[in-house]
C-alpha positions in Angstrom: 115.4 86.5 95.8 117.6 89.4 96.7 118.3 90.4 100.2 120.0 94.2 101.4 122.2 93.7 104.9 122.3 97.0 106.7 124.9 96.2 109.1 128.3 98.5 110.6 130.1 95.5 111.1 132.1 94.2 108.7 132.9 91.0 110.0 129.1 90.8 111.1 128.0 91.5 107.2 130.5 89.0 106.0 128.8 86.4 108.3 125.0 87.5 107.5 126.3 87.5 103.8 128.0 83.8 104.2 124.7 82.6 105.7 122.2 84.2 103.2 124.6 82.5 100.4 124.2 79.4 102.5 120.2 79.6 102.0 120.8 80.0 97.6 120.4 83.5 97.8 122.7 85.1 95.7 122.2 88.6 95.1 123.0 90.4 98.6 123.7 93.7 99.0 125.5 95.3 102.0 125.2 98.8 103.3 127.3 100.4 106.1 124.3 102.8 107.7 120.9 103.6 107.3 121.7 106.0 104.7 123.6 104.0 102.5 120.9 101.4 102.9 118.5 103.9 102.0 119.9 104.3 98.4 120.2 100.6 98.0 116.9 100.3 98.9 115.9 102.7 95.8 118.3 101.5 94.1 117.9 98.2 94.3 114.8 97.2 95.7 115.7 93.8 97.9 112.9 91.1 99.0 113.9 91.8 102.0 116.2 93.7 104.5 118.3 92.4 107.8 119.0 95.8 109.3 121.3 96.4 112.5 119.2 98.9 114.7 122.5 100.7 116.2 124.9 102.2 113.7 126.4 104.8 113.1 126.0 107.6 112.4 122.8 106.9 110.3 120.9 104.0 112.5 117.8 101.7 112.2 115.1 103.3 113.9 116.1 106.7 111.3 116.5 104.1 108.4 113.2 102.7 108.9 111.2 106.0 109.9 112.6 107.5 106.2 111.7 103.7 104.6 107.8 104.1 106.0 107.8 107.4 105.5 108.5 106.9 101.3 105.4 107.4 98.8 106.5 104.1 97.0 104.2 101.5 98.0 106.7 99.5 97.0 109.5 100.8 98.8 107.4 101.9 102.0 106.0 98.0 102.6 109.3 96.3 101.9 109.7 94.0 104.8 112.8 94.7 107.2 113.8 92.4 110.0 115.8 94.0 113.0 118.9 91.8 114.0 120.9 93.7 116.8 122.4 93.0 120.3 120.0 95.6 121.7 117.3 93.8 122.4 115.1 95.5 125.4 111.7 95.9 125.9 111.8 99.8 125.1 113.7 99.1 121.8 111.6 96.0 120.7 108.3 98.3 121.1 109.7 101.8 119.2 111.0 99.3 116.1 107.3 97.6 116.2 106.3 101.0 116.4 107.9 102.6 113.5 107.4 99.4 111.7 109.2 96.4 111.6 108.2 93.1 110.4 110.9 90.9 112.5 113.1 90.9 115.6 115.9 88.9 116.5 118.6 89.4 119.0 122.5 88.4 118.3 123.7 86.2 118.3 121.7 84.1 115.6 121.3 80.8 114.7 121.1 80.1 111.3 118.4 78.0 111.7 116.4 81.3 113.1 117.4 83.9 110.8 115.7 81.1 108.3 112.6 80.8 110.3 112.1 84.6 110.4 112.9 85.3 106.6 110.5 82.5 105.7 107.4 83.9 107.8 108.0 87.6 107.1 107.8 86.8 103.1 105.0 84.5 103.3 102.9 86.9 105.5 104.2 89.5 103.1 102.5 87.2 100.6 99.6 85.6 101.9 98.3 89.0 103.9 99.4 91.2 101.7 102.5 94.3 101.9 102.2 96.3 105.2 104.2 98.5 106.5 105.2 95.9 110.0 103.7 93.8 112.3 101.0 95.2 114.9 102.3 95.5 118.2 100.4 95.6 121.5 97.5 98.3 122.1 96.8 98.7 118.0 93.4 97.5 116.9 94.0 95.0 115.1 97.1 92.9 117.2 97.6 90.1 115.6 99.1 86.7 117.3 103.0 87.1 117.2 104.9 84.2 117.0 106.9 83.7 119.9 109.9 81.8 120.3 111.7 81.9 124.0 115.6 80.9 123.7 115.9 81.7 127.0 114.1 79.5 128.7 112.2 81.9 131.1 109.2 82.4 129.5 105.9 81.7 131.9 104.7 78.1 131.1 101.0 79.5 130.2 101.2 82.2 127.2 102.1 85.1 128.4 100.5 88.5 126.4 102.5 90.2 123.8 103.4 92.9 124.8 104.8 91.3 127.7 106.8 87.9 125.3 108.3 91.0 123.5 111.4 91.1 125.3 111.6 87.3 124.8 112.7 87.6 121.1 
């Protein structure tokens, strides 16, 4: 399994890259920005991608527009989950938007980032490549699994598009 980390942090990239070895996967490739992810991508073709959604100058939300955008099927299906301090409502729904197939906010547990990896690439595998998950108001929603680390979440289950900004 191979896994691209698009991440401006270099002390966050060493500690996504020290987990990811932790999990046996050994070929990890790092990228400063969205472009230099971008070629990687090409390049390289990962599993999967952990991509930051802030950076600069080249940022997520322009890294994943370009990656949809592609012909390849392979290159314009290729799962990407968002890990990024900037977690609101209004960021959540433009990255489902463009499409994403995961969010998680920072800081991450190991145990998480896990979780995530593991659904993303058996969805990928079991429904097929798609270009993200469906997000509120598209036809075909699908449930999203929901997990509330904060401990505010409504005790009945609250609708997506509101549990969003509980990821």
């Amino acid at each position: 399994m191979s896994c691209l980390v698009a991440e401006d942090n270099p002390h966050m990239r060493s500690i996504l890259r020290s987990v990811l070895s932790g999990f046996g996967i050994r070929a990890i490739y790092e990228a400063s920005d969205g472009a230099e992810a971008l070629e990687l991508v090409v390049d390289r073709k990962p599993d999967i991608v952990l991509c930051d959604w802030a950076m600069q100058p080249f940022g997520g939300n322009e890294f994943l527009k370009i990656l949809r955008g592609d012909r390849d099927p392979l290159i314009c299906t290729m799962p990407v989950l968002v890990i990024t301090a900037h977690a609101k409502r209004t960021t959540i729904l433009e990255a489902i938007g463009i499409g994403i197939h995961g969010f998680v906010a920072k800081p991450i547990a190991p145990a998480i980032l896990y979780k995530h990896m593991c659904d993303i690439l058996q969805r990928q595998q079991v429904e097929g490549p798609s270009t993200g998950i469906m997000g509120p108001g598209d036809q075909k929603t699908r449930s999203l699994d929901i997990t509330d680390l904060s401990g505010m979440a409504p005790k009945d289950q609250p609708d997506p598009a509101q549990a969003l900004a509980l990821l």
